[in-house]
NUTORLO-731749 format. One record per residue: x, y, z of N, C-alpha, C, O in turn; residue in one letter. Coordinates in steps of 0.2 Angstrom, whole numbers, plus 2048, in hexadecimal, padded with zeros to 3 digits. Example, Ala and Ser with C-alpha at 12.3 -4.5 7.8 and 13.67 -1.06 7.14 Angstrom:
8427E482783E7EA8278427F08278477EF82AA;8407F58238447FB824840800827843806828S;
***
This chain:
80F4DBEE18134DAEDB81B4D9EDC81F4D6EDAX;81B4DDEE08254DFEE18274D9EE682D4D8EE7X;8214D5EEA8204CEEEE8234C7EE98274C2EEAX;81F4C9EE481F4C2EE08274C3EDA82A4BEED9X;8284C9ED882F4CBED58354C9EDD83A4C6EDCX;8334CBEE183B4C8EE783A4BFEE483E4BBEE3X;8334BFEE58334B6EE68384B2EE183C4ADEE2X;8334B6ED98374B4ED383F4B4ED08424B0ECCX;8424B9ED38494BCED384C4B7EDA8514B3ED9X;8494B7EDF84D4B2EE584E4ACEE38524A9EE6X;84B4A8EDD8484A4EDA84F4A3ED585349EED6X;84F4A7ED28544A7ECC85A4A8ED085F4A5ECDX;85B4AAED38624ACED68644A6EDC86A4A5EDEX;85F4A3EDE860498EDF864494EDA869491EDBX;85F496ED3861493ED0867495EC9868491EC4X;86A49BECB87049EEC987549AECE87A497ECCX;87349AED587A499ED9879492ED687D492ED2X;87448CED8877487ED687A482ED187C47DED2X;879489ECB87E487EC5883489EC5888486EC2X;88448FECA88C490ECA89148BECE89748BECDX;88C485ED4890483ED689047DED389647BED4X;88E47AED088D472ECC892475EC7896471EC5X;89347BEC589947AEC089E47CEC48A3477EC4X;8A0480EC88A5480ECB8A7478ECF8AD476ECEX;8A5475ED28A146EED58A746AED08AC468ED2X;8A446AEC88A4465EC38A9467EBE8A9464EB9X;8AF46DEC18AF46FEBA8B846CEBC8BD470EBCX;8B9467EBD8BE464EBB8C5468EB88C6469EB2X;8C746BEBE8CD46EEBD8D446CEC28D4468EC7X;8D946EEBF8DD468EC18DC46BECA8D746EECCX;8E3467ECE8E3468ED48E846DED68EB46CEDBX;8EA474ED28ED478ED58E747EED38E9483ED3X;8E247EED18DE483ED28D6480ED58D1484ED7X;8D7479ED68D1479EDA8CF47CEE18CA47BEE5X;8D4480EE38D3483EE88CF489EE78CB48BEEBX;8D048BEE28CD491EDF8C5491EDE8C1496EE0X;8C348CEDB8BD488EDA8BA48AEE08B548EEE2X;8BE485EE48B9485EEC8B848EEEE8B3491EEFX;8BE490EEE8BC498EF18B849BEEC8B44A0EEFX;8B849AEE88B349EEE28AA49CEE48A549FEE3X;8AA495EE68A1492EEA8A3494EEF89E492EF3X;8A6497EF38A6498EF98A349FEF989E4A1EFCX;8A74A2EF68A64ABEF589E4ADEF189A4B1EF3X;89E4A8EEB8954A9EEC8924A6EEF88C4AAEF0X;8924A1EF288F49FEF988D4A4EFD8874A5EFFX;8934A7EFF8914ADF0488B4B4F038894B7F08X;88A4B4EFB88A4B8EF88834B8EF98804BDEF9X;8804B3EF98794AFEF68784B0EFD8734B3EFFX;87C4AFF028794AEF0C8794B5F0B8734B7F0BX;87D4BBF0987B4C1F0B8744C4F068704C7F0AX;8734C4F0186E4C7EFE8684C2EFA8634C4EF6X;8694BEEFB8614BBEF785F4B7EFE8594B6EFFX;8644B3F048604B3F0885A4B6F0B8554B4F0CX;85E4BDF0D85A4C1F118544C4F0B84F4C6F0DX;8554C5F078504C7F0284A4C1F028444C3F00X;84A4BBF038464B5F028434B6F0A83E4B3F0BX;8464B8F0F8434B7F1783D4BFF168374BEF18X;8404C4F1483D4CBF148374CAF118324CDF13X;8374C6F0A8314C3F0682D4BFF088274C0F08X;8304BAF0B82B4B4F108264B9F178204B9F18X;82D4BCF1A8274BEF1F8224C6F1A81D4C9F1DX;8234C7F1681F4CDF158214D3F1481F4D8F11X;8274D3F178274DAF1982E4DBF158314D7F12X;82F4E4F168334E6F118344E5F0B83A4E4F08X;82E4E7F0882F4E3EFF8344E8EF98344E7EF2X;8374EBEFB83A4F1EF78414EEEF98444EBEF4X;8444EDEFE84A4ECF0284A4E5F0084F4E3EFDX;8454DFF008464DBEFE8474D9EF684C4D5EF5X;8434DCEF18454DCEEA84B4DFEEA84E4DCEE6X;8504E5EED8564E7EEB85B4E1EEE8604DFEEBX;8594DEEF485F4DAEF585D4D2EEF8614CEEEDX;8594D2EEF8584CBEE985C4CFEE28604CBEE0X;85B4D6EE085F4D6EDA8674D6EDA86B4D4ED6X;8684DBEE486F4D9EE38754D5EE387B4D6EE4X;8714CDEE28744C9EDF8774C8ED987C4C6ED7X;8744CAED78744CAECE87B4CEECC8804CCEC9X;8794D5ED087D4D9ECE8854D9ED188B4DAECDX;8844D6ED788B4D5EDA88F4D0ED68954D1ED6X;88C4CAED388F4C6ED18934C8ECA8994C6EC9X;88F4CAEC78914CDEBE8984D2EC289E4D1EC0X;8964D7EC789C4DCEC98A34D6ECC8A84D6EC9X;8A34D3ECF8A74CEED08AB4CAECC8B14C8ECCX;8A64C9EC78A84C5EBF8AB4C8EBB8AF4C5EB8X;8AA4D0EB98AE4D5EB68B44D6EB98B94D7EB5X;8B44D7EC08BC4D9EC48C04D2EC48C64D2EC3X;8BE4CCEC48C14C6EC18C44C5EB98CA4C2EB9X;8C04C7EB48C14C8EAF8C84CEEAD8CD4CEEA9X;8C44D2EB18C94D8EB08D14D8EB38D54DCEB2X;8D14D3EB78D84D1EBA8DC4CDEB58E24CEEB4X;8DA4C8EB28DB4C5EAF8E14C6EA88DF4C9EA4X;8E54C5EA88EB4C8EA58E94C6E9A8ED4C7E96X;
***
């Protein structure tokens, strides 16, 4: 059960990152904050290679199914905490 939940959540969290990049990607801003864009797909980029990678490797081979459903959720979670200290900086 907690096999097929990493599977399903590594799943969703593919397809969270890829919406976040096709907007960031797409979202037509001007050219003194596209830089910001690019480091912001960068930084979740990284984010997705530290915790839903290795959550989809620990799942495929079998092993570790507790270590891997927590690293598939703490995608989720880091992202929203990321979003809020972004939000919260914001003047």
């Amino acid at each position: 059960m907690k096999r097929r939940a990493a599977y399903i959540l590594c799943a969703i969290d593919l397809a969270l990152w890829a919406l976040i990049a096709i907007l960031l990607l797409s979202s037509g801003s001007d050219r003194a904050t596209a830089g910001l864009d690019g480091a912001a797909l960068a930084a979740i980029t990284a984010l997705v290679a530290v915790t839903v990678l290795p959550a989809f490797l620990m799942t495929r081979c079998r092993r570790f199914p507790d270590a891997a459903l927590a690293f598939a959720l703490a995608f989720p979670a880091a992202f929203l905490l990321l979003l809020v200290l972004v939000a919260g900086s914001l003047p």
